[in-house]
N, C-alpha and C positions, 0 to 999 in steps of 0.2 A: 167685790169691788176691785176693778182695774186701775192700776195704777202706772200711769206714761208718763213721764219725765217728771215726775216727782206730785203729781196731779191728778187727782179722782178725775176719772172719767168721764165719769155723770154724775160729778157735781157742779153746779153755776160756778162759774168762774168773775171773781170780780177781785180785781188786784190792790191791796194794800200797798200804798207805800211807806207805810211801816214795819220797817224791816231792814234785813242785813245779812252780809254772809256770815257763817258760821266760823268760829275759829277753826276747828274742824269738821267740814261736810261729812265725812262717815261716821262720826259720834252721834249716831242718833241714837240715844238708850234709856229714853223716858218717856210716858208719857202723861200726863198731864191735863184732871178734870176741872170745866171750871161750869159757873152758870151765869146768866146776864140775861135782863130785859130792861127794855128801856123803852118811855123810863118805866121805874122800879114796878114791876106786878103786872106790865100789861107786854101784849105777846100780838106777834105776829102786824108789828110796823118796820118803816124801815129805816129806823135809828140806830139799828144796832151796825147795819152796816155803812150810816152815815159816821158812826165814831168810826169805825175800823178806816175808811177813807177818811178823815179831817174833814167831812160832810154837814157836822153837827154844826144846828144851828142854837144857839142859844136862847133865842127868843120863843122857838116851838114848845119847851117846857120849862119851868122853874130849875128842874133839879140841870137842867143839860146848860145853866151856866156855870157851875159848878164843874164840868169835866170834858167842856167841848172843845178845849184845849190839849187835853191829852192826845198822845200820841201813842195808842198803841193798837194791835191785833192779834187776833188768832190764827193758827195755822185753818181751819173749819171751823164751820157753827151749823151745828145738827137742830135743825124748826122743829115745834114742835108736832108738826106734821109729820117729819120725819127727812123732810127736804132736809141738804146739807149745799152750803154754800163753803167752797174754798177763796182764804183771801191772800195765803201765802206759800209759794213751793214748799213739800217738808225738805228742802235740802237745805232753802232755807233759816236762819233766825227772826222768830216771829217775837213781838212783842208783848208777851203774855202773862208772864213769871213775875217783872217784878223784882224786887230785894227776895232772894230766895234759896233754900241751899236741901238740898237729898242727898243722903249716904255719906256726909262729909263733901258735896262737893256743893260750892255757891254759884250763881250765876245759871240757873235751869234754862232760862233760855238760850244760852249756848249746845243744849246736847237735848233737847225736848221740842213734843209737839204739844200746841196748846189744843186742845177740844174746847168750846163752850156750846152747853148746853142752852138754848132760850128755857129758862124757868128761872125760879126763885130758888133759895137754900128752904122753904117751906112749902111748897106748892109740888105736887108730887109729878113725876116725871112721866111722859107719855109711853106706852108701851112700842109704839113708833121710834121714839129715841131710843127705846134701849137696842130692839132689833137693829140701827143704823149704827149704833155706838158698837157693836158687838162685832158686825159685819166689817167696819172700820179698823177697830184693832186688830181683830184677827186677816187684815188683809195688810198691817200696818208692821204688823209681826213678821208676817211671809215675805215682803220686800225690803225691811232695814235689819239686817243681822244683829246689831246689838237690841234691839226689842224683845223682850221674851214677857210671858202674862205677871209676873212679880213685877215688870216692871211701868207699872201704872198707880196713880197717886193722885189724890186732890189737893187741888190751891191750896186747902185750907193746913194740907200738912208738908209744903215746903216752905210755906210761909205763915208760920202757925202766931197766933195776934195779933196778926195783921190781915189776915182772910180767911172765909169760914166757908167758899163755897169748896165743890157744888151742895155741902148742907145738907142737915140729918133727912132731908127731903129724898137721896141721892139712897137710892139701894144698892148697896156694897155688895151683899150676898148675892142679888138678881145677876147683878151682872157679872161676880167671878163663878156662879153658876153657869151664865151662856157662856162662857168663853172658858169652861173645864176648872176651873182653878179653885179646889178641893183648899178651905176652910179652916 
């Protein structure tokens, strides 16, 4: 995966504007699994990127009055087709994290990129996403110097009782398998 000013190449391109600059643009040195469908269990509508725009409408489901207010995004969101839709440069601060803190430091979305995966923390993951997800970091690695494979993590463990994705659904070993990182 080519990566041009901060931008998958052949990924859709649809811009959030939720977001910001980073306190420091070179600190990029996490990164950060999450899952999402909306609403909750169903796949492949276009809710997900009507939250990431302020698109959501409330009326279209129960649960989206409840969050159609929020304001936040992902840096990507890998379909479960395996499509990947970018909604934020990684140079910049994406809105993904949350109250949240890794290695002693709080505030991840100052120095991380968010991934979300379309699935559930119970619904098992396409083998499309893990291929895109794999291709991602390890092209994610080779363009931001502070990335290396230790440094990848789920919502659910920088922000632990308060979020649980991307969920026991999420195979940890598959994927520090593709991308070498010995167990």
């Amino acid at each position: 995966m080519l990566i041009k000013h901060h931008w998958l190449q052949k990924a859709e391109k649809i811009l959030s504007p939720n977001h910001d600059e980073r306190p420091d643009s070179e600190d990029i040195s996490l990164i950060v699994i999450h899952c999402i469908s909306l609403p909750p269990g169903e796949f492949d509508t276009p809710h997900i990127t009507q939250l990431f725009t302020n698109q959501l409408n409330p009326n279209d489901h129960p649960y989206f009055s409840e969050i159609h207010q929020l304001q936040v995004s992902s840096h990507v969101l890998i379909h479960r087709t395996g499509k990947i839709t970018q909604y934020v440069p990684f140079d910049k601060r994406a809105w993904h994290a949350g109250q949240s803190e890794y290695c002693g430091r709080d505030r991840c979305n100052d120095f991380s990129i968010g991934i979300e995966l379309e699935g559930t923390e119970t619904t098992p993951y396409t083998e499309a996403q893990y291929q895109q997800l794999e291709l991602l970091i390890c092209s994610l690695i080779q363009h931001y110097p502070k990335l290396n494979k230790q440094s990848i993590t789920g919502h659910c463990s920088i922000a632990p009782g308060r979020k649980t994705d991307p969920g026991p659904s999420f195979d940890w070993q598959k994927l520090n398998a593709r991308i070498g990182l010995s167990i």
